[in-house]
N, C-alpha and C positions, 0 to 999 in steps of 0.2 A: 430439129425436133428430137427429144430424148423418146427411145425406145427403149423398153423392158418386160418383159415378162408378166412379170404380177407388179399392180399396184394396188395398195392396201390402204382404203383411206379409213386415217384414226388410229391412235396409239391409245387406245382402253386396255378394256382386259381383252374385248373380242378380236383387237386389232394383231395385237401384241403376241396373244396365241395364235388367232392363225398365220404370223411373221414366224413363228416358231417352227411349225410345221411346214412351210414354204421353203423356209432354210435348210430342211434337210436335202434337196435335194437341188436349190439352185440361191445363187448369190445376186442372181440378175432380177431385184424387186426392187422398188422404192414402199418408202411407209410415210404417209401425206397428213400432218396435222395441224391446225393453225393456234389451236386452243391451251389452254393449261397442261401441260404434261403430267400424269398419273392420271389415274382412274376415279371415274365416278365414284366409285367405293372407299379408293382413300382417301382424297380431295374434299367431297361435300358429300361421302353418303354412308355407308356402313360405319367407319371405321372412326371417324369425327364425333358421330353419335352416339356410337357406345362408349364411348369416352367421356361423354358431355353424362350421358345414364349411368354410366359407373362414379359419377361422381355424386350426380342427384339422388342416388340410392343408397349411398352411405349416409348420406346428409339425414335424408328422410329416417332412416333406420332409427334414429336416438325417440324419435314416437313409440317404439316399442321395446325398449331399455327398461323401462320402471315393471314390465309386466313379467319380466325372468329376473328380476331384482338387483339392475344395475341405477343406479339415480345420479342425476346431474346432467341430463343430455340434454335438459333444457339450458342450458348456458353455452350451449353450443351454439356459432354463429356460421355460416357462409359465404365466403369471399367471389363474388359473381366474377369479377377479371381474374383473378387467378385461377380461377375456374375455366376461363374461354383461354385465358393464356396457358395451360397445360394441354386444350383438346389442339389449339393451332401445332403446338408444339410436334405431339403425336401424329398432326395431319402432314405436316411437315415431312419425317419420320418418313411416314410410309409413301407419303405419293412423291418426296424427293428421292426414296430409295429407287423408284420403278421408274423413272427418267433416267438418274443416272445407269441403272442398270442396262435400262433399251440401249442411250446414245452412247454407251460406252464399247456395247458391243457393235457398232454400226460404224460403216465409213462412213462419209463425210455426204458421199454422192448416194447413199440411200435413206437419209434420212432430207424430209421438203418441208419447214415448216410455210405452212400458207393451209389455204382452203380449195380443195378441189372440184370442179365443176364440171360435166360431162359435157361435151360439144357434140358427140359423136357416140357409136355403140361403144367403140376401142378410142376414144380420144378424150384427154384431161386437160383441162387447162387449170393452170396454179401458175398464182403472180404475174400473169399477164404470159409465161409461156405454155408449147402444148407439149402435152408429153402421149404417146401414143406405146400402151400395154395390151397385152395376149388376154388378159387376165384381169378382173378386178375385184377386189373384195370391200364390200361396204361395211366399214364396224365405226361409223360417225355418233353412235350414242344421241342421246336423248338432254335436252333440257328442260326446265321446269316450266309447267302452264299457268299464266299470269294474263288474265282476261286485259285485252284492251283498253277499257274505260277503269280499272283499278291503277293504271301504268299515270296515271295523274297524280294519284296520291305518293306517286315520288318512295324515297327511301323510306317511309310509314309502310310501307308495303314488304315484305321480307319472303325468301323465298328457301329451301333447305340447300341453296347454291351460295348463300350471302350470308346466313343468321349466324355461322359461326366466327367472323371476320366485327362481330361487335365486342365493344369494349367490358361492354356491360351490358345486361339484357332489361327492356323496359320497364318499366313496373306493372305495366299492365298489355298482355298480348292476348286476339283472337284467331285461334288455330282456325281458319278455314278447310276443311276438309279432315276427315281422322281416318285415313286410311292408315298403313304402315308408317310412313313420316310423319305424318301428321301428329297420330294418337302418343308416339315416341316420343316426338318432340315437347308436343302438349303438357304431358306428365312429366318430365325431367326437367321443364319450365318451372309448372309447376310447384315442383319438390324442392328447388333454389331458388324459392319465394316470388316469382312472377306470379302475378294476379290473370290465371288463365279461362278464357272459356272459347267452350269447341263448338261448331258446327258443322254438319254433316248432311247434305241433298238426300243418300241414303238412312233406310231404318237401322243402322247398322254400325260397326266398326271397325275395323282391323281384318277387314275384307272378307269376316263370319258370317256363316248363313245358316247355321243349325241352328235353330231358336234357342233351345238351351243352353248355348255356349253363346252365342249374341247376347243373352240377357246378361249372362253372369260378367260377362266384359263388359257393357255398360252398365250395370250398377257397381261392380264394383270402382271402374275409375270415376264416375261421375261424383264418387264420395270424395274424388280429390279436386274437382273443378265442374263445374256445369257444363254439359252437355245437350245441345237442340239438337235434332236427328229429321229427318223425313221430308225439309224441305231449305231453300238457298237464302242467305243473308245478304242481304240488300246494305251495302257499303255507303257512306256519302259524307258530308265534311261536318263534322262533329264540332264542338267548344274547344277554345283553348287551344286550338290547334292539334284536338284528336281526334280520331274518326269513329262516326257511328253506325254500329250495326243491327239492321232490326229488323225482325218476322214476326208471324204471329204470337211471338211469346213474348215482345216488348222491342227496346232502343236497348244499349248498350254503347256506352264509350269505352273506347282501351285507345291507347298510346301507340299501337303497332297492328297490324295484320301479318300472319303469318300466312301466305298462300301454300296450301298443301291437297290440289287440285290434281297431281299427277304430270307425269312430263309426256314431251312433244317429241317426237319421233327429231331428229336432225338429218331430214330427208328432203325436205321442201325448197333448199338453194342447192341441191345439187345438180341441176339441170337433168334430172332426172326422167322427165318426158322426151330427153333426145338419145334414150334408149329403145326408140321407135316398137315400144310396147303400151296396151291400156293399161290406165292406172284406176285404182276405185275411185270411189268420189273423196276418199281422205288423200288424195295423188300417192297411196301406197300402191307400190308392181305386185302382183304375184310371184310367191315362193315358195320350195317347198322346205316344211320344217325340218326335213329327213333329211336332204342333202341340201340345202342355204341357198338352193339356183334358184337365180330372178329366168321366171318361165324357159325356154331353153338355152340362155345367152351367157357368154362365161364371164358371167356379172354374177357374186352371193353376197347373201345380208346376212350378218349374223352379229349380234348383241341384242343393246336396248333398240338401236336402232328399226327393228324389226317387230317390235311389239309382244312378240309371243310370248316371252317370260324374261321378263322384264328382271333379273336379278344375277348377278358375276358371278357364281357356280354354271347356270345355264349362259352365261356370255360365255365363257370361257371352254363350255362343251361345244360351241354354237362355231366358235372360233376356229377348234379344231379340225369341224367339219369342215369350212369355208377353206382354211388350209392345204385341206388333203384332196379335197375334190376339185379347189383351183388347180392343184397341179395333175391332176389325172384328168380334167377334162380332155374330150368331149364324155367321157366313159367315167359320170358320176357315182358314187355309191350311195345307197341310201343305209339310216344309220339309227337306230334305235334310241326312241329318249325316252331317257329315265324317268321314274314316276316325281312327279312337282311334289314341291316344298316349299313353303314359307315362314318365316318366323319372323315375329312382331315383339320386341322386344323392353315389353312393358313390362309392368309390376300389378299383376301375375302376367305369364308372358302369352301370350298368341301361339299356336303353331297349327299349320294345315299341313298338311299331306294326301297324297292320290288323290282323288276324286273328291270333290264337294258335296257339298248337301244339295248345291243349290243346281246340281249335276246328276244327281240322282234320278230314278226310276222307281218310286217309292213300294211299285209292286214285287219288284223282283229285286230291293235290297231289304237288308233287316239294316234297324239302326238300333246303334242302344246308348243309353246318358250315363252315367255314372257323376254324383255330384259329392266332391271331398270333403261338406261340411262335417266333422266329427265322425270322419268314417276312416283317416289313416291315422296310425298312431305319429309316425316320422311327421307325419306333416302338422300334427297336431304340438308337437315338439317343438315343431320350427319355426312355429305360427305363420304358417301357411295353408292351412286348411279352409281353402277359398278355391273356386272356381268348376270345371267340369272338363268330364273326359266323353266326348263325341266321337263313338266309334261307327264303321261302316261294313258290314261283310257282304257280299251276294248270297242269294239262299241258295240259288242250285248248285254252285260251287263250295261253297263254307269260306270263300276265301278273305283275307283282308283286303277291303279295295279303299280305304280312305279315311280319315277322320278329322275334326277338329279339335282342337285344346284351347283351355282356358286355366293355364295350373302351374307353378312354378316348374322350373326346368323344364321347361314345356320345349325348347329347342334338341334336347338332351334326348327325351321319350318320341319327336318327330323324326329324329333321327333312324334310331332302331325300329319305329312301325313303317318311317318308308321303307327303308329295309326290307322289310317283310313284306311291304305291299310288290317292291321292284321281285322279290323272289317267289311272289304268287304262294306267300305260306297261309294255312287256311286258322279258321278258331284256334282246332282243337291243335292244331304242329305248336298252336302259340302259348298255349295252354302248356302244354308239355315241356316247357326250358323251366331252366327254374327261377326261382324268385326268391332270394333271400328275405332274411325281418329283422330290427325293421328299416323299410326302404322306402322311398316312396313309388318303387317300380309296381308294387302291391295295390297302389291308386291302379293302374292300369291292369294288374292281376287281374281287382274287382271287375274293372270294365266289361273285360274280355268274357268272364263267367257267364255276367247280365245278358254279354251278346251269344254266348253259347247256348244258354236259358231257349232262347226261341230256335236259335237253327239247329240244335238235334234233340232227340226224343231218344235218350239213351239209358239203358236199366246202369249201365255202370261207369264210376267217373273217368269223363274224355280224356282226362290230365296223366291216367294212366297209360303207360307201354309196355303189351305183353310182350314177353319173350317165349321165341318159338309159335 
């Protein structure tokens, strides 16, 4: 039986990092994966897509060419395989780079490809032998959820693990689900001439729950394909050998389903009940998100695997914990996380930061909308004066605790107000940087006034700093 130290099952981003931080201090680990080498993120998810939307947004772009007086972008055409054949390229690129980079720095006897299986609290079995570790770290990632009775409909079925691996995209696809992949996908379909339409359980989109920025993201993309919201489309064998989908708003045929349902923890074959602890009723263990311990066993989860946040900035902080408190066990650290982010990378883009709406306390926060219709000159410029800025402060503090976007660059401006939310800066500290003109940081200038309007009662403006 091989014994070692740590074993790290999964070469992701959460795996990979916390292999990083293990190495500092011992060479005695194995790292256990059976699956495609690189990352969720460059393989089938970040990195493929932005790729696939960096192409569908130029395309799109020649619609508003005649209106700053360039003419001719209607003779412009789009090649859908040279299109999928540059995103493989790219996916290539990066998730060949993060293999070769892992097994090259690895001997021989620490890397296992196979699938590993608990028998025991400290015991693995991979390929049929056991391997017994001090230590284990769970970073097995997540797959995508594909309901049982859809798995009939065979390859008509598509999932954000597959769709880029087509030669050509169908002429007619229904996005099931619009959350983040979903709504991504949907629209950059869309924009390289697929005939799309979305569906959504929720009243909602791209994971918004401020009314005002919900609405403005679905009307705005719904201009680009139809959008049902608030309840589940019902699948079943359609003409011609396509499939139909249909709720209270009608039947529908398309050529394809895109399932964009959310993924499934990769937790469920790991014999994970012979860690002789309770599981919930989803067979997830308790853990904490501070330090990645599964209850007090020197077992940690850290990635998608673990559901919390579910995205490779928080895998790879997730990792590092799992890293540094496998080797310090029994004497865990607990470890501060950063205020949440997300970014939805549409046209206008999504972004959230700290706290939601749908999180809030409505007594004891202020909110305030700001909407960019004809109200920034840069964006008016750009033609982009679409969308809304959902800001959040607490009244007894003034501080920033969260917001939603609906606005170009909206990845850019989530950035700098997590920022501010992780540094606990309040209105007026935000008020007082400057803002040049003209910018579009001035969308968010406004915001921020609107939100100072109700939380203070000041004879003189907050934007100023006496001296002395």
């Amino acid at each position: 039986m091989k014994k070692v130290k740590v074993a790290i099952l999964g070469a992701g981003t959460a795996g990979l990092t916390a292999m990083s931080q293990v190495r500092r201090q011992t060479e005695d680990f194995v790292i256990i994966d059976g699956g495609a080498l690189g990352t969720t993120c460059a393989r089938v998810g970040c990195m493929p897509s932005k790729a696939l939307i960096h192409s569908a947004n130029h395309y799109h772009a020649r619609n508003d060419f005649a209106e700053i007086g360039i003419h001719g972008g209607e003779a412009l055409s789009v090649n859908q395989a040279e299109v999928l054949e540059r995103v493989r390229a790219l996916r290539d690129r990066f998730s060949g780079g993060v293999a070769n980079n892992m097994l090259s720095n690895l001997k021989s006897e620490q890397f296992i490809e196979g699938y590993a299986k608990f028998i025991a609290l400290n015991r693995l079995e991979v390929n049929g032998e056991q391997i017994e570790a001090e230590r284990v770290i769970i970073a097995t990632g997540s797959r995508p959820v594909v309901p049982a009775l859809w798995q009939a409909f065979g390859d008509r079925i598509l999932t954000s693990d597959d769709i880029f691996e087509l030669e050509t995209f169908p002429e007619s696809v229904a996005v099931v689900g619009l959350g983040a992949i979903g709504i991504e996908l949907g629209q950059a379909m869309s924009r390289l001439g697929v005939k799309v339409i979305g569906f959504e359980m929720l009243n909602t989109v791209a994971g918004l729950s401020e009314p005002n920025a919900r609405d403005a993201a679905v009307s705005l993309i719904s201009q680009e394909f139809p959008i049902y919201l608030g309840e589940a489309a019902n699948i079943s064998e359609g003409s011609d050998g396509k499939l139909q989908l249909s709720n209270s708003a009608g039947s529908f045929e398309v050529d394809a389903v895109l399932a964009s349902l959310g993924r499934r923890p990769n937790i469920d074959q790991l014999g994970i009940e012979n860690l002789g602890i309770e599981l919930d009723e989803q067979g997830m263990p308790p853990f904490d998100i501070e330090t990645m311990q599964i209850s007090d066993l020197p077992v940690f989860m850290a990635g998608d695997v673990n559901r919390f946040r579910p995205i490779l900035h928080e895998a790879g902080y997730e990792g590092k914990i799992a890293g540094i408190n496998a080797m310090k066990y029994p004497q865990v650290e607990h470890y501060h996380r950063v205020a949440p982010m997300g970014i939805v990378f549409t046209d206008p883009e999504v972004a959230l930061f700290g706290k939601r709406y749908s999180e809030l306390d409505l007594d004891r926060v202020e909110v305030a909308c700001f909407h960019l219709e004809k109200a920034n000159g840069r964006a008016i410029v750009q033609q982009v004066d679409k969308g809304v800025i959902s800001l959040f402060a607490d009244k007894e503090t003034q501080q920033l605790i969260g917001g939603e976007l609906v606005m170009a660059e909206a990845e850019h401006f989530a950035h700098l107000l997590g920022w501010a939310v992780e540094q606990g800066m309040t209105v007026q500290r935000l008020l007082q940087m400057p803002f040049y003109h003209p910018v579009l940081e001035e969308a968010i200038q406004s915001a921020l006034q609107q939100l100072a309007k109700t939380l203070y009662k000041a004879d003189e403006p907050i934007d100023l700093v006496k001296i002395g």
